[in-house]
C-alpha positions in Angstrom: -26.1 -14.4 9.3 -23.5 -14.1 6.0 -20.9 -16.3 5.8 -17.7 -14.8 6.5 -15.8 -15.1 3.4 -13.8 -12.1 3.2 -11.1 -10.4 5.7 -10.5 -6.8 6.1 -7.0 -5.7 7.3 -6.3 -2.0 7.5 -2.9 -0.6 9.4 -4.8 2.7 11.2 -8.3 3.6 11.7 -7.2 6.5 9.9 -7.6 4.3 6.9 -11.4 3.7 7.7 -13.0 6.2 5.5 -11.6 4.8 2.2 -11.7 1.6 3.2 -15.4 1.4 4.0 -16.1 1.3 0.7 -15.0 -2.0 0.2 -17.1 -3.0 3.1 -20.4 -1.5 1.1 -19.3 -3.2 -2.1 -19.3 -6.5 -0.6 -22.6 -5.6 1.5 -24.0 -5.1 -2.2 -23.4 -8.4 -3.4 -24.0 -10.1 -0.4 -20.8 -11.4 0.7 -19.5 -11.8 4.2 -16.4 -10.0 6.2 -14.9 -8.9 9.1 -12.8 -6.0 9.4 -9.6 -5.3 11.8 -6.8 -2.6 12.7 -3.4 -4.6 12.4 0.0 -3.0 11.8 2.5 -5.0 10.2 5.4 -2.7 12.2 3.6 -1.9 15.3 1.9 -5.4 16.1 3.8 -7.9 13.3 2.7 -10.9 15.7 -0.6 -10.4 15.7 -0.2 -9.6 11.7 0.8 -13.1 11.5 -1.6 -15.1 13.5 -4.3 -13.6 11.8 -2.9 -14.7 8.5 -1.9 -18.3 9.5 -5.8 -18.8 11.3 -7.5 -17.1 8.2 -7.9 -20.6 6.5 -8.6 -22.3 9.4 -11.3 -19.9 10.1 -13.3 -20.1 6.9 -11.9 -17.2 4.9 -11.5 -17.2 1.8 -9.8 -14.0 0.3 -7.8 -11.3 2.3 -8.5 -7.6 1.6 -5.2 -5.9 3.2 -5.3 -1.2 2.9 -2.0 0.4 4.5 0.0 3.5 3.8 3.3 4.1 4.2 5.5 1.8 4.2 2.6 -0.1 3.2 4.2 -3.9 4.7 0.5 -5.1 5.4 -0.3 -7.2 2.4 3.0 -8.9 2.4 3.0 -9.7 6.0 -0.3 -10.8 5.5 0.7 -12.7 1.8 3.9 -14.5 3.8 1.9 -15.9 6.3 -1.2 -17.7 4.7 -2.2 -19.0 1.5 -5.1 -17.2 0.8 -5.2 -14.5 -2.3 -4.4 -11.2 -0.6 -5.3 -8.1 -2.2 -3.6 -4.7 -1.3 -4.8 -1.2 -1.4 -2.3 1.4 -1.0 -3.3 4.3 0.7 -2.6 7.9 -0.6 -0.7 10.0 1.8 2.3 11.3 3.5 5.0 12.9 1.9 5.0 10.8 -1.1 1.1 10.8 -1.8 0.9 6.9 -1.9 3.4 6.1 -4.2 5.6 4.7 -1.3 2.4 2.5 -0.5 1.9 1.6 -4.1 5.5 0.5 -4.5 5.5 -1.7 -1.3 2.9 -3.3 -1.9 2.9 -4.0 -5.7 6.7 -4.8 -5.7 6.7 -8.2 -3.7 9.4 -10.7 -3.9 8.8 -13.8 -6.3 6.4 -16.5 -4.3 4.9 -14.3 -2.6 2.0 -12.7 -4.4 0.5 -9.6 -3.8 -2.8 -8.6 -6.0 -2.7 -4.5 -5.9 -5.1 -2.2 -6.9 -5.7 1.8 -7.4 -4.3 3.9 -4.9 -7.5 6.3 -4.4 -11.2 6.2 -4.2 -11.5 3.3 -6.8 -9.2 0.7 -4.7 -11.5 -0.4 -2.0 -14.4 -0.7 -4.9 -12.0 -2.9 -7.1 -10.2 -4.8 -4.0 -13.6 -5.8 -3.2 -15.3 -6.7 -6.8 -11.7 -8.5 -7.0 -12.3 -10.1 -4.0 -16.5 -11.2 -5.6 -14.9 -12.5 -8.7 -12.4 -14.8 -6.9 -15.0 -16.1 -4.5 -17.3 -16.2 -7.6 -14.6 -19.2 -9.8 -16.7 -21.5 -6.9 -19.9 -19.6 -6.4 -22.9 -19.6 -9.7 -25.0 -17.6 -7.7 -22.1 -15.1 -7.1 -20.7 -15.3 -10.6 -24.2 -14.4 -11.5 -24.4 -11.5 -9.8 -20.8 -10.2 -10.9 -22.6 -10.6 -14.3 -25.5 -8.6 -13.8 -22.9 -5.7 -12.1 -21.3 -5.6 -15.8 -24.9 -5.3 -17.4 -25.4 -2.3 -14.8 -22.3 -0.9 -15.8 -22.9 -0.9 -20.0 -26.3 0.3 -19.0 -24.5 3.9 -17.1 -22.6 3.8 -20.2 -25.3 3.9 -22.5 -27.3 6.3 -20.5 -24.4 8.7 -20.1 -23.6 8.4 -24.0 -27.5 9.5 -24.8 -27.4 12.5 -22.2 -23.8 13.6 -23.5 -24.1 12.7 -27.5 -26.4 15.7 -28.3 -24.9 18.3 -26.5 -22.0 20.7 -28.3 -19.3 22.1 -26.3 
C-alpha cells in the first residue's frame, strides 16, 4: 500500500469531477492521497483539525479545490504548516474569478500556492504537489524528469504532423 503523502480537500462533491484529475495524476507517478469533502463555512472545525493532524499524520503537501468564496486553502494554510495548494473552481455567477481571487489573494504569512482555474488545475496542483515531494525523493524527481521528456516528445510529434500542412 502507497504511502500517503498527499491530502485532497474539496468544499462539495460537486467539485469531484474536476478534481479527480488530480487524483489520476498522482496515481501516475505513484504517489499516495486521500481525498475528503470539508467546507471551510459549513464545517470550519473540522477544516481545522484536519489541517493541525496533517503533519502528525504523515502528509506531506495539501491539495485544497473550492469555489465560491473559495476560503478552503486558507483555512487549510492557517492551520498547518504544510505547503497547500489551491484550485479555484469555475462557477457561479462570477465563473471562478471570485474563487481565484480568494484563494490567490492571502494575507502575508500565510501562503497559498494557486493554480489554473479549469481543467489544467487539478493536473498542475498535483505535478506541483510531485515536484515538492520530489526536493526529498530521487526516485520521484526522476520520474518528474522523464514526464518533461514525454512532454518535448508531444511537442515534437505535434510539430512533424502540423509543419507540412498549409492552412
Amino acid at each position: 500500500m502507497e504511502e500517503i503523502k498527499v491530502g485532497i480537500v474539496m468544499g462539495s462533491d460537486s467539485d469531484w469531477p474536476l478534481v479527480s484529475k488530480a487524483c489520476d495524476t498522482l496515481d501516475g507517478f505513484g504517489v499516495g492521497y486521500e481525498t475528503r469533502v470539508i467546507s471551510a463555512h459549513r464545517t470550519p472545525e473540522l477544516a481545522l483539525e484536519y489541517a493541525r493532524t496533517a503533519e502528525s499524520r504523515g502528509l506531506k503537501v495539501i491539495i485544497a479545490a473550492a469555489g465560491g468564496a473559495a476560503h478552503l486553502g486558507g483555512v487549510l494554510a492557517a492551520g498547518t504548516v504544510l505547503p497547500v495548494i489551491g484550485i479555484p473552481i469555475a462557477g457561479g455567477a462570477l465563473n471562478g474569478l471570485d474563487a481565484l481571487y480568494a484563494t490567490v489573494q492571502m494575507p502575508s504569512g500565510v501562503p497559498v500556492a494557486t493554480v489554473a482555474c479549469g481543467n489544467s488545475g487539478p493536473t498542475n496542483a498535483a505535478l506541483l504537489a510531485v515536484q515538492i515531494l520530489g526536493t526529498a525523493d530521487a526516485g520521484l524527481r526522476r520520474k518528474f524528469h522523464d514526464h518533461k521528456e514525454t512532454l518535448k516528445r508531444k511537442v515534437a510529434a505535434a510539430n512533424e504532423k502540423i509543419k507540412g500542412l498549409k492552412g
